[in-house]
C-alpha positions in Angstrom: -173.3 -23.7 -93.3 -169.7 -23.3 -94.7 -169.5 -19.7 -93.5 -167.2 -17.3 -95.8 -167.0 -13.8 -94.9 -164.8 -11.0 -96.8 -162.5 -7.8 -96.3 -162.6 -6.5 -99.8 -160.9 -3.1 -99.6 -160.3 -0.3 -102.7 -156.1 0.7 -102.9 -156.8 4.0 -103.3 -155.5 5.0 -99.8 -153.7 3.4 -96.9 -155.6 1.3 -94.6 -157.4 3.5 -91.7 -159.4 2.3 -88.6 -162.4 1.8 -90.0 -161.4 -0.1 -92.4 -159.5 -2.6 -90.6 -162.1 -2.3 -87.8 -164.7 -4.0 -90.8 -161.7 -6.8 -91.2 -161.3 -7.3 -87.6 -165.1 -8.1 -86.8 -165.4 -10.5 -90.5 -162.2 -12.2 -89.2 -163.3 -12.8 -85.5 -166.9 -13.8 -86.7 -165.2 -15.8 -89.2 -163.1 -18.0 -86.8 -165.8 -18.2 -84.1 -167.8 -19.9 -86.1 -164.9 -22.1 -87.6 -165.0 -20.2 -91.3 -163.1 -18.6 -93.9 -161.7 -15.0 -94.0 -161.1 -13.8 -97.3 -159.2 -11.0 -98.9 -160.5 -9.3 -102.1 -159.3 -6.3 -103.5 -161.7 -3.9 -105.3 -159.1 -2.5 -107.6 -161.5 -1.0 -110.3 -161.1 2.5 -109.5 -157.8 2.8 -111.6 -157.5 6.5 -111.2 -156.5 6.2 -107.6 -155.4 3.1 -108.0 -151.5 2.8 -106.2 -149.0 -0.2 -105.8 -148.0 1.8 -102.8 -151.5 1.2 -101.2 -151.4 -2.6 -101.9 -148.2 -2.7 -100.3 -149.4 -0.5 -97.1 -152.2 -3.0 -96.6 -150.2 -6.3 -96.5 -147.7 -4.5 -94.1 -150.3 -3.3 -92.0 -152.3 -6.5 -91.4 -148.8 -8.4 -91.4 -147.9 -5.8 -88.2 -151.2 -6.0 -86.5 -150.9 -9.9 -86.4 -154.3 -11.1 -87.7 -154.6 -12.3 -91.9 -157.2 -13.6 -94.3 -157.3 -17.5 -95.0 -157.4 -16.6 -98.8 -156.5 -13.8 -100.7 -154.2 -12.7 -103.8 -150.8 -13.6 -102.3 -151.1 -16.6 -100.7 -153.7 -18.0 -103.2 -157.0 -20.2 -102.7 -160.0 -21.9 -104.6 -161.6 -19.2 -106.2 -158.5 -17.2 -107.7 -158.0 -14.3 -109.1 -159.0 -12.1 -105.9 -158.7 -9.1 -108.1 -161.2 -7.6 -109.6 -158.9 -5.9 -112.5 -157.7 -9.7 -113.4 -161.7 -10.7 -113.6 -162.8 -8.4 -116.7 -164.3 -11.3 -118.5 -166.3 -12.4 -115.9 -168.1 -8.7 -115.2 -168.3 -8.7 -118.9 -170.3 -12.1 -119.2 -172.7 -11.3 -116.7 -173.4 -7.5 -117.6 -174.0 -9.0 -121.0 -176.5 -12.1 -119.1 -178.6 -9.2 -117.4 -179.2 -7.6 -121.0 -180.5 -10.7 -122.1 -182.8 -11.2 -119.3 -183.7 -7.5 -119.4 -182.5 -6.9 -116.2 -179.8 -4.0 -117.9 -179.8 -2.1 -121.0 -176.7 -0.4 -123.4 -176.6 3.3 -122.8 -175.0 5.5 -125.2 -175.2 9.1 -123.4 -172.0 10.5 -123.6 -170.5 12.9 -121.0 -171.9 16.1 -122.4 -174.8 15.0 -122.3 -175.3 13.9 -119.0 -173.2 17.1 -117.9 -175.7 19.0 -119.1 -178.4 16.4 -117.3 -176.7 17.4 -114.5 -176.7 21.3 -114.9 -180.4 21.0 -115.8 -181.0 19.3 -112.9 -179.0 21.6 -110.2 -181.0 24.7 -112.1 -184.2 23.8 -111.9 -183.6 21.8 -108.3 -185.1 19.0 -109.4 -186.4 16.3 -107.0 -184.8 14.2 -109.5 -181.3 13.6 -109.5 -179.2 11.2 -111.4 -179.6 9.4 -114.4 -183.0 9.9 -116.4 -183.5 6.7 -118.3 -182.8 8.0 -121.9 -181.6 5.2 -123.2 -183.8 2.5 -121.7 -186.5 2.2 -124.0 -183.8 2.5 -127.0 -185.4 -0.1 -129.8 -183.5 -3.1 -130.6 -182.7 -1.5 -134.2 -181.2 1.4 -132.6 -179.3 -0.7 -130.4 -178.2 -2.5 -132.8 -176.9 0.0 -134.7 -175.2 2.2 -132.6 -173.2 -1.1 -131.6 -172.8 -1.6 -135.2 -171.0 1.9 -135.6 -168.9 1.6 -132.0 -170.4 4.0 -130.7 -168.9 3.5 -126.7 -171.6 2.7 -124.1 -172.0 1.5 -120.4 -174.3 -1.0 -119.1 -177.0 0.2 -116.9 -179.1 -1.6 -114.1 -182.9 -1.0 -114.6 -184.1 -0.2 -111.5 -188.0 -0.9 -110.7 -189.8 2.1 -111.4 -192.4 1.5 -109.0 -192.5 -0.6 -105.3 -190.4 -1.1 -102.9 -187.2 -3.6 -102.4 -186.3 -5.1 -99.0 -183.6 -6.6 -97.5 -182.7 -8.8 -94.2 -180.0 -7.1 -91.7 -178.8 -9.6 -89.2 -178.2 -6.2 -86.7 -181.0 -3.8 -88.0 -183.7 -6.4 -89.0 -185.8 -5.8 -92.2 -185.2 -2.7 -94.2 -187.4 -1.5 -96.6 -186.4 0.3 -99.4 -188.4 2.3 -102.0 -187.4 1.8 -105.2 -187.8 5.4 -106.7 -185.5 6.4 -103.8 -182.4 4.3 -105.4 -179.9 5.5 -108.1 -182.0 5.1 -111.2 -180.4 2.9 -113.2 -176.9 2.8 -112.1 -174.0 1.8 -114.3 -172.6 -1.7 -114.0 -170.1 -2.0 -116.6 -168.1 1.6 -117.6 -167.3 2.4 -121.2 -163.3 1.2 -120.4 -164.8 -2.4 -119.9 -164.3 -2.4 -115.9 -167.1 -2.7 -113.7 -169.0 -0.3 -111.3 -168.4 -1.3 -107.8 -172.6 -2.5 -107.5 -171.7 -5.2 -110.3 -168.1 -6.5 -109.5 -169.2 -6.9 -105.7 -172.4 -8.8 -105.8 -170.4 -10.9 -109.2 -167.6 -12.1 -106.8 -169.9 -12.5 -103.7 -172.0 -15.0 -105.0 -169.0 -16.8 -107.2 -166.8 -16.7 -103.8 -169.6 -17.8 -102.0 -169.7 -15.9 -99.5 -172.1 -16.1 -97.1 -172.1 -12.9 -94.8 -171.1 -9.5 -95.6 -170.1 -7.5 -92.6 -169.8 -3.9 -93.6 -170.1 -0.4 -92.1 -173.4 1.1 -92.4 -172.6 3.9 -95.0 -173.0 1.3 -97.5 -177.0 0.7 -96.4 -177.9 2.2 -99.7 -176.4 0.5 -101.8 -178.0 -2.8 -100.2 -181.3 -2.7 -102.2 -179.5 -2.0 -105.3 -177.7 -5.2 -104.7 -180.9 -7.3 -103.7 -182.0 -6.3 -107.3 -179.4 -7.5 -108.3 -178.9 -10.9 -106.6 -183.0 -11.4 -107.5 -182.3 -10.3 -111.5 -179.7 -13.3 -111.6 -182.1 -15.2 -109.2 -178.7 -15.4 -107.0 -179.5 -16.0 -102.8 -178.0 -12.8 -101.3 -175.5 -13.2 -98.2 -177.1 -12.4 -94.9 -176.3 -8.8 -94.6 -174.9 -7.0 -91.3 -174.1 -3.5 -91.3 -171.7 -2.2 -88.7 -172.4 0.9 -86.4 -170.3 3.9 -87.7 -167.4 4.8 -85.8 -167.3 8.5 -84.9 -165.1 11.7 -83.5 -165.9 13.0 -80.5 -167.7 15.6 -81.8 -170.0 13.2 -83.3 -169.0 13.1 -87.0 -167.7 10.2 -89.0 -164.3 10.0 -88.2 -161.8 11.5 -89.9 -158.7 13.6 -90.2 -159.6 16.5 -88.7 -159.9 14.2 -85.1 -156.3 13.2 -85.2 -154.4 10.3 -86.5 -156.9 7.8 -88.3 -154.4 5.7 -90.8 -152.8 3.1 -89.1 -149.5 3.2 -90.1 -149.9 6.7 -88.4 -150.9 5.1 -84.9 -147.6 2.7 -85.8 -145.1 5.7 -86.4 -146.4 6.9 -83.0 -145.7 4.1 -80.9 -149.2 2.1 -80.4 -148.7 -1.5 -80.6 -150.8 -4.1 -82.4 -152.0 -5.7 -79.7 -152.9 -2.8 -78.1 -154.8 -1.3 -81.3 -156.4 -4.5 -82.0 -158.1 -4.8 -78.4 -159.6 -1.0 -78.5 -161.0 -1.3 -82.1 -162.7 -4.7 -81.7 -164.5 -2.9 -79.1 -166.2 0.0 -81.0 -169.6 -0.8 -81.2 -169.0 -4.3 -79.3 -169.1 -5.8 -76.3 -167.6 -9.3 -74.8 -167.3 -9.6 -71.3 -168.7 -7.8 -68.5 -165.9 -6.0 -65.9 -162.7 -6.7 -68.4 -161.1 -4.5 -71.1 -158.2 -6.6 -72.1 -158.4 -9.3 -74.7 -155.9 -11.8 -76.2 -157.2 -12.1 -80.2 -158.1 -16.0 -79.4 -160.3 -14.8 -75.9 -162.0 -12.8 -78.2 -162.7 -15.0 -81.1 -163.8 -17.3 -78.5 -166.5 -15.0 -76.8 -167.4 -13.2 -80.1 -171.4 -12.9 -81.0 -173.6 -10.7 -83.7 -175.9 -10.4 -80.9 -173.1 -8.2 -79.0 -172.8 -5.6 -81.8 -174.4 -2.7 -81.3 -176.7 -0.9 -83.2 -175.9 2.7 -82.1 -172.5 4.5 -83.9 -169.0 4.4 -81.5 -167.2 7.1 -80.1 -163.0 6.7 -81.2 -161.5 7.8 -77.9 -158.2 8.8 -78.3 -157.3 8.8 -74.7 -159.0 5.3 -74.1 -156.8 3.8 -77.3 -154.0 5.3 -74.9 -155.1 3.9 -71.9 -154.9 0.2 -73.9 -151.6 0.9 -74.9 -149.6 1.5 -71.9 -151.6 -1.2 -70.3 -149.9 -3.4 -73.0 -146.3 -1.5 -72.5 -146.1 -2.4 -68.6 -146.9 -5.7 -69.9 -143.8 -6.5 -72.1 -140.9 -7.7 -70.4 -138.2 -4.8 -69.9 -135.7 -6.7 -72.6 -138.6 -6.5 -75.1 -139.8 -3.2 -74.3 -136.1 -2.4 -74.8 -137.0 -3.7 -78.3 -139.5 -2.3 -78.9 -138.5 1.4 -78.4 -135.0 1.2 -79.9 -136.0 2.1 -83.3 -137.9 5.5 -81.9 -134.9 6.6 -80.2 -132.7 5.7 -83.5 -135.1 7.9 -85.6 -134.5 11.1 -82.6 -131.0 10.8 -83.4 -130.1 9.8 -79.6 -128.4 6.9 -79.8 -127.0 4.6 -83.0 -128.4 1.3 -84.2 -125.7 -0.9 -83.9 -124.3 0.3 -79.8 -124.5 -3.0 -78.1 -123.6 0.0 -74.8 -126.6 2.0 -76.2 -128.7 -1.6 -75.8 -127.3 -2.1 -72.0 -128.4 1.4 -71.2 -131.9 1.5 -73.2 -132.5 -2.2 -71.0 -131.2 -0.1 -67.8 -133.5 2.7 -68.5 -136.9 0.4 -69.0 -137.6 0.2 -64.9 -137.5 3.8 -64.9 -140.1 4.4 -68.4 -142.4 1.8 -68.1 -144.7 3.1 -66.0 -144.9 6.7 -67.6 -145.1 5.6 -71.3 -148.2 6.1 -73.0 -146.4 5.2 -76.7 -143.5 4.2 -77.4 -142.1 7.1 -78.9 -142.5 9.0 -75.8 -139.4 7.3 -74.6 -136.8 9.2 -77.1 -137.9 12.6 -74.7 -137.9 10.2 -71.1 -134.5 9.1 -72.0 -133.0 12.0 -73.8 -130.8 13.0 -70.9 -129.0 9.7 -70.5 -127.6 9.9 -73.4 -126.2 13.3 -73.2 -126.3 16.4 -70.9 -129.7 18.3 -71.0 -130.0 21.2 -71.9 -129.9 24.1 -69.4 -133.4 25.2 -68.6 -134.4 28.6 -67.7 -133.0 29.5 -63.8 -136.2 29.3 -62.7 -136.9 25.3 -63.2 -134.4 24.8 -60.7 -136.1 26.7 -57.8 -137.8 25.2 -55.2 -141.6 26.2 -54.3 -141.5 29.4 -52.4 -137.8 29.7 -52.6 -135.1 31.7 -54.5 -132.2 31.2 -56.8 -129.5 31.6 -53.5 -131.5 28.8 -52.5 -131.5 26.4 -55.7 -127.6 27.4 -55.8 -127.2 26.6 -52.3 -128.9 23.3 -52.3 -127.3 22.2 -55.7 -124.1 23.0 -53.2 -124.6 20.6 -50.6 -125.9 18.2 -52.9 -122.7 18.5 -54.4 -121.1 17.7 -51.2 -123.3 14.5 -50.8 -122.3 13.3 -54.6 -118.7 13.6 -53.7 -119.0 11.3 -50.6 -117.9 7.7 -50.5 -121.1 6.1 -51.9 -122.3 3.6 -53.7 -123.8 5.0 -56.9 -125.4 1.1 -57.5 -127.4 0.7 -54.4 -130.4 3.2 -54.4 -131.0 2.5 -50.5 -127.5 3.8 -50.0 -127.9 7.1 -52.1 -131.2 7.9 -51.0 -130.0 7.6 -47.4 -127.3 9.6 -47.6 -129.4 12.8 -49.2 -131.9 12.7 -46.7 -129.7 12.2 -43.7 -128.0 15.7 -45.3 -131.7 17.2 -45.3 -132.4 16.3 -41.9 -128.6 17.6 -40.7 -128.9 21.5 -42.8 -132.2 21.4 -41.5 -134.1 21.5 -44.9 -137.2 19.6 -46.4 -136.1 17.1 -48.8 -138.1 18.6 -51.5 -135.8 21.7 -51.3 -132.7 19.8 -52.0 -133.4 17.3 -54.3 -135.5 19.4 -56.9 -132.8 21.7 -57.8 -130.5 18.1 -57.8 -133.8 16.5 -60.3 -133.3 19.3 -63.2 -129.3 19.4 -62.6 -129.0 15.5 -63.7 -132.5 15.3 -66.2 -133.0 18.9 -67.5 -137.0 18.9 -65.9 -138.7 19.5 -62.6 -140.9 16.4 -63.4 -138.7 12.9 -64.7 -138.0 9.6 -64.4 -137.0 8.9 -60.7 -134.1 10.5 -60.0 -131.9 8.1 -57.8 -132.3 5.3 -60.4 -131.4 7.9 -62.8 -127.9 8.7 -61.0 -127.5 4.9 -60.4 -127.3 4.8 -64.3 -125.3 7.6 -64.8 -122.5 6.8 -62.3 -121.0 8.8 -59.9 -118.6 11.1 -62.4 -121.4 12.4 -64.8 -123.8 13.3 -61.4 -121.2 15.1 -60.3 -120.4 16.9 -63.6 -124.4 17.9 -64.1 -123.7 19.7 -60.5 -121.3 21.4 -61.1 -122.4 22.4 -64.8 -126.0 23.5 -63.1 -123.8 25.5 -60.1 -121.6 27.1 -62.8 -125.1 28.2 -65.0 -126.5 29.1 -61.8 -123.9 31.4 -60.4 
């Protein structure tokens, strides 16, 4: 088999993680089993329709490193992959199910089935949704209301009675009863575009695509869609529904749990790689004792067998852990890189500084370890750019200690700074401020945590030698005295 699997997305909002969760697992299965990824977009709903959102999803699948074999801008066999440029087709085979008896015209207009609707909420009826009224129209009344143009949609007849079932390659066989779907959905909407349940089982079967990985919130429209595929008598692609991915709190996720657009988890600082590895692992496992994937590892040791059946948990702090696995992991010239635009957006430093660039690479040893995004750098690295800000007297007391005591320690470390020292060999400084320690007779905690807030602004930094060794001897010395003279 010639497997073809599809991410067919609406553009009626930027892509989010489930959604490109759903691409990730089609485009891994899909090149596992040496197949076809294809991109379709579902642009039908023209209301919320948005160029904007067409953009954000080539950008975003263009950033996280991993694209469809076919799809609307680069082409393929079975073009258009739009639905809005396929209104003929939806048209033809709306009309085909008519003719079979598999759909019907309906002429209800909106008051009508507003008032359906109000009748329905009133009495709380059992019954919800459509009720048929125009399904047993005569061909003479048919005929004429067409005749006057009067506007209609084309609805689905549903089996009144039975039950419809369908093969999931994750849950197994689900069975359906009929009188529990839609009754008699529309396929094809006054304007002439198609329903969601008709364009997407049309362009299945004419893109012939084999397997349709989805997330489970789309189970019910399944049956619907195997009447469908049997009305046309049309083999249905083998069906598997992904498990949900959740909050922490155990609801779908959404807003309310934090960031869940991507572009949001790419303004913050995650990178691709990082992002990729932690989502293909929601509800899927591929390898015992590891946690870190290249994209080829895991196309390689991707199954259906290893999905799970039961809903994932998005772990915020996990995603983090990922990232900064994937931070320590980049070279310090490319982390460099990497965080230069964040700092540029703080205001610290310009884009074009080719000094800025030397002392961003400087700077990596001393962030790389501590960042858990990138963006956390612009605050790391703040105070190499330019003096801190004073903090309140107390940051610069030692535990258990006093203000005469900060002052007095910032004093003699003062009086260390001022020596004869090399400021580029860490060894050197680090000797020289302990030797002091051990010669006033205080702990080295004592003097050097006033000295850690005089040159960074914060009791808890970057390491502090490595950080003079970058600032040179003049600016530690200035921070000194500047601390001394807020001090006193």
């Amino acid at each position: 088999m010639n497997i073809r699997v599809r991410y067919a997305p609406s553009p009626t909002g930027n892509q989010h993680i489930g959604g490109v969760r759903t691409a990730l697992i089609n485009y891994l299965f899909a090149k596992s089993m040496g197949g076809t990824f294809i991109l379709r977009l579902e642009d039908t709903d023209r209301t919320r329709y948005s160029d904007g959102y067409v953009k954000n999803l080539y950008d975003t699948f263009h950033w996280l490193g991993f694209y469809w074999d076919e799809g609307p801008d680069i082409g393929g066999p079975v073009a258009p992959y739009v639905q809005s440029e396929r209104l003929p087709l939806y048209r033809q085979y709306a009309e085909q199910l008519i003719a079979m008896d598999k759909a019907y015209y309906c002429f209800c207009d909106e008051e009508r089935l507003g008032q359906l609707r109000k009748a329905q909420d009133e009495q709380k009826s059992g019954e919800q949704g459509y009720d048929r009224h125009c399904r047993n129209l005569s061909r003479d009344e048919v005929t004429r209301n067409l005749g006057e143009g009067k506007p209609y949609v084309i609805r689905l007849k549903i089996p009144l009675e039975g039950t419809t079932t369908f093969a999931d390659l994750l849950l197994g066989d689900v069975e359906w009863k009929n009188a529990d779907i839609s009754p008699d959905p529309v396929l094809l909407k006054s304007d002439g575009f198609p329903t969601y349940h008709l364009a997407n089982v049309v362009d299945d079967h004419l893109m012939n695509i084999t397997h349709v990985m989805r997330a489970q919130e789309w189970i019910p429209s399944a049956p619907l869609h195997r009447i469908m595929y049997d009305a046309f008598g049309w083999e249905q692609p083998l069906l598997c529904h992904l498990p949900m991915v959740l909050g922490q709190d155990g609801h779908k996720l959404s807003k309310r749990h934090g960031a869940t657009a991507v572009n949001e988890f790419r303004k913050a600082g995650y990178l691709p790689e990082a992002l990729i590895n932690y989502i293909a692992q929601l509800g899927c496992s591929f390898e015992d004792g590891r946690d870190l994937f290249t994209i080829d590892e895991m196309i390689e040791l991707f199954k259906v067998e290893k999905l799970n059946k039961a809903p994932a948990v998005f772990d915020y702090q996990k995603l983090e852990w990922f990232n900064g696995q994937y931070i320590r992991q980049k070279s310090d010239a490319e982390l460099a890189q990497l965080v230069k635009p964040f700092l540029v957006d703080a205001g610290i430093r310009e884009g074009e500084d080719s000094a800025a660039d030397a002392l961003d690479l400087q700077a990596m040893p001393l962030v790389k370890e501590r960042l858990k995004v990138l963006s956390d750098a612009a605050a790391m690295m703040a105070y190499l750019y330019r003096k801190p800000a004073m903090p309140a007297a107390a940051e610069f007391i030692p535990k258990k200690r006093d203000q005469q005591t900060a002052l007095q320690m910032l004093r003699e470390c003062l009086a260390v700074a001022m020596e004869d020292l090399d400021f580029s060999n860490l060894e050197t400084m680090e000797e020289a401020f302990k030797r002091h320690a051990e010669q006033i007779g205080a702990k080295l905690g004592d003097l050097l945590m006033p000295l850690r807030v005089a040159i960074t602004g914060a009791r808890v930094s970057p390491p502090l030698f490595e950080s003079m060794r970058i600032l040179g001897q003049q600016e530690t010395i200035e921070r000194i005295k500047d601390s001394i003279a807020y001090l006193s």
